[in-house]
N, C-alpha and C positions, 0 to 999 in steps of 0.2 A: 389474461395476464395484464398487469396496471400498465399503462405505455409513460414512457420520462417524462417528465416536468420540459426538458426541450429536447432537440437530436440538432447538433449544430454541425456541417463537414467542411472541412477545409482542404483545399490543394497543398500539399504540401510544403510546395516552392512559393507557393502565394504566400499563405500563411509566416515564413520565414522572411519573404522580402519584405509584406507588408505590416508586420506586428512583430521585429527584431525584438528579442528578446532585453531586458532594461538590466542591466549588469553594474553595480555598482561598487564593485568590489573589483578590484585588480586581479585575483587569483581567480576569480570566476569568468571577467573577461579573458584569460592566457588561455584555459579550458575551452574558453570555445571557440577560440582560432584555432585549436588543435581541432575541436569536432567538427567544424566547416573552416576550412582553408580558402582562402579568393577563390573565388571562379566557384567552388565545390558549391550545390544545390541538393538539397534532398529532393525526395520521391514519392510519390503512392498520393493516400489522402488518406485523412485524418479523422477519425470519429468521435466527437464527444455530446455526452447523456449524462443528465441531472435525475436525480430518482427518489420519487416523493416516498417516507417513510412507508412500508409495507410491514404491518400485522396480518396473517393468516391465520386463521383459528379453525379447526384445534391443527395443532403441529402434528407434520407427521416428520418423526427423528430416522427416517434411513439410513441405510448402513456405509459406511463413508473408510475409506482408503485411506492410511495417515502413513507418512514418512518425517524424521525430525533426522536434522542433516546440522553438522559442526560449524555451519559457513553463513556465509551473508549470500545475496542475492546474486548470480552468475549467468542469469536468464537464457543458460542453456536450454533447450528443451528435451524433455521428457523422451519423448513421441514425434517420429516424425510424421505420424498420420493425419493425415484431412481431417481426420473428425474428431481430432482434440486441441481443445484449443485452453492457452495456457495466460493467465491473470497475475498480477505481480501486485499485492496491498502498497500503497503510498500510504506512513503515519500521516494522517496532514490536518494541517493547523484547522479550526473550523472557517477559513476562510483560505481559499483554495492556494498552492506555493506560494504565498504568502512571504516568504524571505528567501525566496531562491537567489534574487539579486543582491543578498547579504554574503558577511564573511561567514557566516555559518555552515553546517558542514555535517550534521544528521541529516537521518536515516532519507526524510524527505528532497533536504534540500542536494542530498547525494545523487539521490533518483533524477533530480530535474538537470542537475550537470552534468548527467552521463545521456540524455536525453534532452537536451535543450531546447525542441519544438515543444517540451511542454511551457517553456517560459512563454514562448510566442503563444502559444493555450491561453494563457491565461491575460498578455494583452489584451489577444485579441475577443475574447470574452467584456474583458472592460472596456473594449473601445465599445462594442455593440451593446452594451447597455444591462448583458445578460450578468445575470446572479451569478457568483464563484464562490458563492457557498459551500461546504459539506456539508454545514447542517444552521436549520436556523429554528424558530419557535413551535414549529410542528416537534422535531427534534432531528433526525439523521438525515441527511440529503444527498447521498455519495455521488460521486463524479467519477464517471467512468471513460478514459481515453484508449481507443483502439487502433492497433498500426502506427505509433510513434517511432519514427527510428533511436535505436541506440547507437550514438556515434564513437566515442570512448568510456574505458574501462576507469577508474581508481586505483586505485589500491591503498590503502589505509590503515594497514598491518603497521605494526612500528616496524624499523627497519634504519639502525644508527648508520649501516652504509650508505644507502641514500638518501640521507640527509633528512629523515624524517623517525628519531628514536622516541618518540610519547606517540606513533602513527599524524595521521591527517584528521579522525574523525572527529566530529563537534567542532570544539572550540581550537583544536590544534591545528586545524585549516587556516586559521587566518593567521597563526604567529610562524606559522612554514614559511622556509624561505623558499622565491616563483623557481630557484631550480629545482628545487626538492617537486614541487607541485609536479613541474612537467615530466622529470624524470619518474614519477609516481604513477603517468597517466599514457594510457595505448590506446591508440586509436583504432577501432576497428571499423576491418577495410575486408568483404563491403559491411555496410552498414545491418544492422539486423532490425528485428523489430520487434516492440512488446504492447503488450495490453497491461494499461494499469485503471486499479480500483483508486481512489483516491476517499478513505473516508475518516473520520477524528473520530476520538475516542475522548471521553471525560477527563478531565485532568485536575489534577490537586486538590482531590479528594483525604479525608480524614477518618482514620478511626475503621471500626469495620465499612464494607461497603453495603450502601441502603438496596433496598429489593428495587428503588428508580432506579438509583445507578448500574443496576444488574440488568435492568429491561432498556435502559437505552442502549448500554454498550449489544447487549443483544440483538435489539431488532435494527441497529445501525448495522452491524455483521447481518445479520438475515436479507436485510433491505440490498446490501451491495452485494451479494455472496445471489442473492436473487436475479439481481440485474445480469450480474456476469454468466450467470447460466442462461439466462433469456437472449442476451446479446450473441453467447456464443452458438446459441440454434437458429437464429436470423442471418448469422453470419455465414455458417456452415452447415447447418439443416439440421433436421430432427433425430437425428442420431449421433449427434456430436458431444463430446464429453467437455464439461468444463472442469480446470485443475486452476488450484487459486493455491497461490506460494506467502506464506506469509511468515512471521514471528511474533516479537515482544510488542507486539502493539499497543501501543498507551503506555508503555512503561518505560519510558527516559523522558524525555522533559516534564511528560505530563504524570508520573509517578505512579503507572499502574500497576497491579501485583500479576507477577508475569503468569503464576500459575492460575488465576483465575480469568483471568485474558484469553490466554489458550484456549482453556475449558469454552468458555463462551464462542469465541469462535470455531470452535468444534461442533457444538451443538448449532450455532447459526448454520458449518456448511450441510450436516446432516440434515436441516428443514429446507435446507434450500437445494436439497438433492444435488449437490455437487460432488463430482466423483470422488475426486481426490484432493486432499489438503495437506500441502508441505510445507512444514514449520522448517524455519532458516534459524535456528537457535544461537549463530554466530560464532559460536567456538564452545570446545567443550565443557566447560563451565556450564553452560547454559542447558546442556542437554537432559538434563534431569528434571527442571523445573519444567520445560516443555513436555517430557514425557509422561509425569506426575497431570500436567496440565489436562492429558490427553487420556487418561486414566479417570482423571475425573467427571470429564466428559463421557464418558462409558457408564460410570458408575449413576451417574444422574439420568442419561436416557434409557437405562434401566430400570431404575427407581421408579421415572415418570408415565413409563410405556410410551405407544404410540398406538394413536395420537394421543395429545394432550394437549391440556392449555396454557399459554403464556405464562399464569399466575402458579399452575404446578410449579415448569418449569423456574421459573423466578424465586420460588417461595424453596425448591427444594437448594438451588444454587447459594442463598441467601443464609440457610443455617447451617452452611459450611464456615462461616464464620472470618470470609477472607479479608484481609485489611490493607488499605491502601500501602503503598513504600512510600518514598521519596523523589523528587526529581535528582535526575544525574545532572544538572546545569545543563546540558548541550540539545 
């Protein structure tokens, strides 16, 4: 198995005291007096792994567990078993939370305000010199953080009685008014913890999508869908299941077409033997295009058998003929 590009650990009280997270927005510093209060420290330590693009040849598409759910991310867990351990995707920019200290207010910079030691993550990455990439000229580079606390909840639903009727998400975070924010946000007490993948997806692309475009978004899902099954049997032993919780990945700022997204990482967790994969499709709206997504991911690792090779797989995905959308603005 390929070992990461680095393994960096941090205490978790260190890490907070010595790499505060850089807040530059008002409504992200209120959030995180709510997620540490004076005196309040977090706990444990901290795991973060960089992971140099991983091609396997020939693929082998194993048989993979899918669940598509109405919601956003809730990091309840599954299973309370020792031997499964559960992953959470971060959309994240090709250079790692990147505007967490902004008034922004997607999918990413969601994750890093309900989780704030990943802001310290990523300090303290730049204080030491170390790359915060997810991907650079090789192509996909995921970042993977383990045992982060989660401190408070969101909520981002519209919601005219408390004072947030167009919701919080994106760009409506920063023209909320700070009661609307706090009354929006629960702090949990105790703290819980998650594992996050952190890896980018293409962005504002044109016209259909090229067989590149299909094999990086691919082997970037393979490359972190890999990690996180490797991580989770180091962690937990050799009989541990990895579950990786994801959605529309690449498909709001950076304009990806939700249904061939899916598909791809479908097939990414099927090569990377991970047990189970649950799309957060957000509301029901969405649920079709995920399930469609996840359909076509059947139909292609059919198509291609197993094993196969990358260029099957690329070549059969490609003359499906899926075309990029649009960015949402947020």
């Amino acid at each position: 198995m390929p070992e990461p590009l680095y393994r960096v650990t941090f205490n978790a009280d260190a890490l907070l005291r010595e790499h505060p997270p850089r807040l530059r927005d008002s409504h992200k510093a209120a959030l995180f007096a709510i997620a540490y209060a004076p005196g309040e420290t977090p706990a444990g330590v901290v795991e973060v792994t960089r992971w140099p693009k991983r091609i396997e040849q020939p693929l082998s598409l194993g048989s993979l567990e899918r669940e598509v759910r109405p919601d956003f991310y809730d990091y309840s867990p599954l299973a309370a078993s020792g031997t499964v351990l559960e992953w959470h995707v971060n959309f994240a920019d090709p250079i790692l939370f990147v505007a967490y200290g902004s008034g922004l207010f997607a999918q990413d910079e969601m994750q890093v305000a309900e989780h704030p030691l990943l802001g310290s993550v990523r300090e303290a990455l730049r204080k030491r010199g170390v790359s915060a990439k997810t991907e650079d000229e090789t192509g996909g580079t995921p970042i993977l953080v383990s045992n982060v606390e989660r401190r408070i909840a969101v909520a981002t639903n519209p919601d005219a009685a408390a004072g947030r009727p167009a919701g919080l998400y994106g760009n409506q975070f920063a023209s909320a008014s700070l009661d609307a924010i706090r009354r929006a946000t629960r702090k949990i007490e105790p703290a819980t913890q998650s594992n996050i993948i952190a890896m980018a997806a293409p962005a504002c692309g044109r016209g259909d999508y090229t067989e590149s475009q299909i094999e990086s978004v691919f082997t970037t899902a393979l490359t972190a869908f890999a990690a996180a099954r490797q991580e989770s049997i180091r962690l937990r032993g050799a009989t541990c299941q990895a579950v990786v919780h994801s959605g529309f990945w690449g498909c709001g700022a950076f304009g990806g077409n939700r249904k061939l997204m899916i598909a791809l990482q479908a097939l990414a967790a099927r090569a990377a033997n991970i047990t189970r994969l649950v799309i957060h499709a957000g509301d029901t709206s969405g649920l079709e295009a995920a399930r469609i997504g996840l359909d076509v991911a059947d139909s292609v690792a059919s198509r291609c058998g197993s094993p196969c090779s990358l260029d099957t797989l690329v070549g059969r995905c490609a003359i499906l003929g899926y075309q990029w959308g649009v960015s949402d603005g947020n």
